[in-house]
N, C-alpha and C positions, 0 to 999 in steps of 0.2 A: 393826294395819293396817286402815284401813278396805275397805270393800267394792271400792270405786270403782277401788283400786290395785291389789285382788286380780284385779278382771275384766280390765284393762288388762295385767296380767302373763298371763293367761289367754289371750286376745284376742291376746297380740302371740309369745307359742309356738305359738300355733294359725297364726298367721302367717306366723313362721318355718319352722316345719314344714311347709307345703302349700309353700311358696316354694322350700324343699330340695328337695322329693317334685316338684316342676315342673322346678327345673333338673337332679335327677338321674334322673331316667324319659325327657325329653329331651336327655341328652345320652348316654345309654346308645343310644336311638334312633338320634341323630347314626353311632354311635361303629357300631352295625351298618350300616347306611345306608353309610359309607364302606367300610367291609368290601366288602359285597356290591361293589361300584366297583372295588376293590383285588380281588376274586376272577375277577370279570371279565375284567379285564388279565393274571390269572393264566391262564385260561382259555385265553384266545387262545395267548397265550404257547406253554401245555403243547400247544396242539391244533399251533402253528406247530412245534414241536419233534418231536411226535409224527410229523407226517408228513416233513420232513423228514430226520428219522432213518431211519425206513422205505422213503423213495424211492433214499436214498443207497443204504441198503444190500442194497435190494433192483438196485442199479444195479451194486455190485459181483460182487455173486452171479452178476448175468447175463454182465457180462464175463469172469468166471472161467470159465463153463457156453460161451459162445462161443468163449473160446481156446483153450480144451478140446478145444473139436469141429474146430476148426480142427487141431490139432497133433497129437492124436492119428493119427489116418489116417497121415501124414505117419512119426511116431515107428513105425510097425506095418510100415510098407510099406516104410523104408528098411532096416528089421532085413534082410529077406526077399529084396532085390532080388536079390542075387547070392549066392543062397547056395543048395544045392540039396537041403538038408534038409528033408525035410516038420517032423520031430520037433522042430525046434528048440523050437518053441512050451511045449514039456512044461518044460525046463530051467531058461526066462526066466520073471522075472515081469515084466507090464505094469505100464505106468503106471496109476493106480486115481485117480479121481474121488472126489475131498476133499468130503464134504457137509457138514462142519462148518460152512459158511458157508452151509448154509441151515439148519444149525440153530442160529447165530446169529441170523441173522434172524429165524426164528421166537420165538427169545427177546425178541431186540429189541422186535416186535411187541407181544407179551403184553407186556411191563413199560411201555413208550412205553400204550398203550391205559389198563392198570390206574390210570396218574400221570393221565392225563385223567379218567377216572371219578373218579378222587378228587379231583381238582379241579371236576368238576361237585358231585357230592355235598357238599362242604364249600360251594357258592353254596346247595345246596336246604337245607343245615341255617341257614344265613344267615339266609335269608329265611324259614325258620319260626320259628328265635329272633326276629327283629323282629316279626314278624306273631303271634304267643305275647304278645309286650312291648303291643302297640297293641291287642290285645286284652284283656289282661287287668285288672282289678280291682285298686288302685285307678288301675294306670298310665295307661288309655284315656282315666282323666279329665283327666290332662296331657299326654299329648302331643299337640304342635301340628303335627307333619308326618303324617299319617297316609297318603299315597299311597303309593300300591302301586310295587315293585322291579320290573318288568320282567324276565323273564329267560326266554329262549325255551329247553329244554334241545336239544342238538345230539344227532341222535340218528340210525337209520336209516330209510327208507321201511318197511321192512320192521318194525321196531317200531313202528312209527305206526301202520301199518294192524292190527300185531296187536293192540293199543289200542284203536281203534275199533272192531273186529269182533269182538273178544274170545277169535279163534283164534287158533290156533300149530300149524300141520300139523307130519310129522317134515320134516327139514331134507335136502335131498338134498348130501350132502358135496361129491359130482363132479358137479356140471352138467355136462349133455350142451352139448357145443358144435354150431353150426349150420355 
């Protein structure tokens, strides 16, 4: 083999090879890029669910805790109307206020919130695989989209500012109402 075929065989793997390393750095790019897109819509999604879940079933709760208030009095005072026993009371039992549906709720909550954090968290590993990928060695030298994902995380006032100030007082459970 002369020289001339050997660098041309040389020349055209070296070729081949950056041209693979081009189309597969960016399309791994591409492939997180849609991701983070696709977690987004997931996002909204779990946040629409989350709350909706929680509004309903904090809507039934209060219905239950209302009709309660309403019928109870009612069920106490018709026992009583005409009857001339003090003692009756000892014998009977009362109707008892079901709290299982607020601690349904309460569950609801914690699992509805946990599926949202994991729905953010799975965008911020997203967008650190991509940003990992456009950084690194030799992939930066191929890829051709390099702008930045956009992603604000949804969070509270109250983490923000602990954030910026870098405090976190204790938490007062029962705020005093005004």
């Amino acid at each position: 083999m002369s020289a001339t075929l050997i660098a041309i065989i040389v020349i055209a793997v070296v070729v081949i090879t950056l041209v693979g390393m081009y189309i597969s750095y960016n399309n791994k790019e591409i492939a997180l890029r849609k991701e983070a897109e696709a977690q987004r819509g997931k996002i909204e999604s779990v946040h629409d669910k989350m709350w909706k879940t929680i509004q309903q079933k904090a809507g039934v709760t209060d219905q239950y805790r209302e009709t309660f208030e309403k019928i109870y009095p009612d069920l106490i005072s018709g026992r009583y109307a005409n009857d001339e026993s003090a003692m009756k009371w000892v014998q009977e039992s009362n109707p008892d206020f079901d709290t299982s549906l607020y601690r349904d709720l309460m569950q609801a909550i914690e699992v509805q919130r946990s599926h949202f954090n994991t729905a953010q968290e799975r965008m911020l590993d997203v967008i650190r695989e991509r940003e990992t990928l456009i950084e690194s060695i030799p992939a930066k030298f191929f890829i051709s989209n390099k702008s930045t994902i956009d992603y604000t995380i949804i969070s509270s006032t109250r983490t923000k500012t602990i954030i910026e100030t870098g405090l976190d007082d204790d938490i007062e459970l029962f705020a005093k109402k005004n």
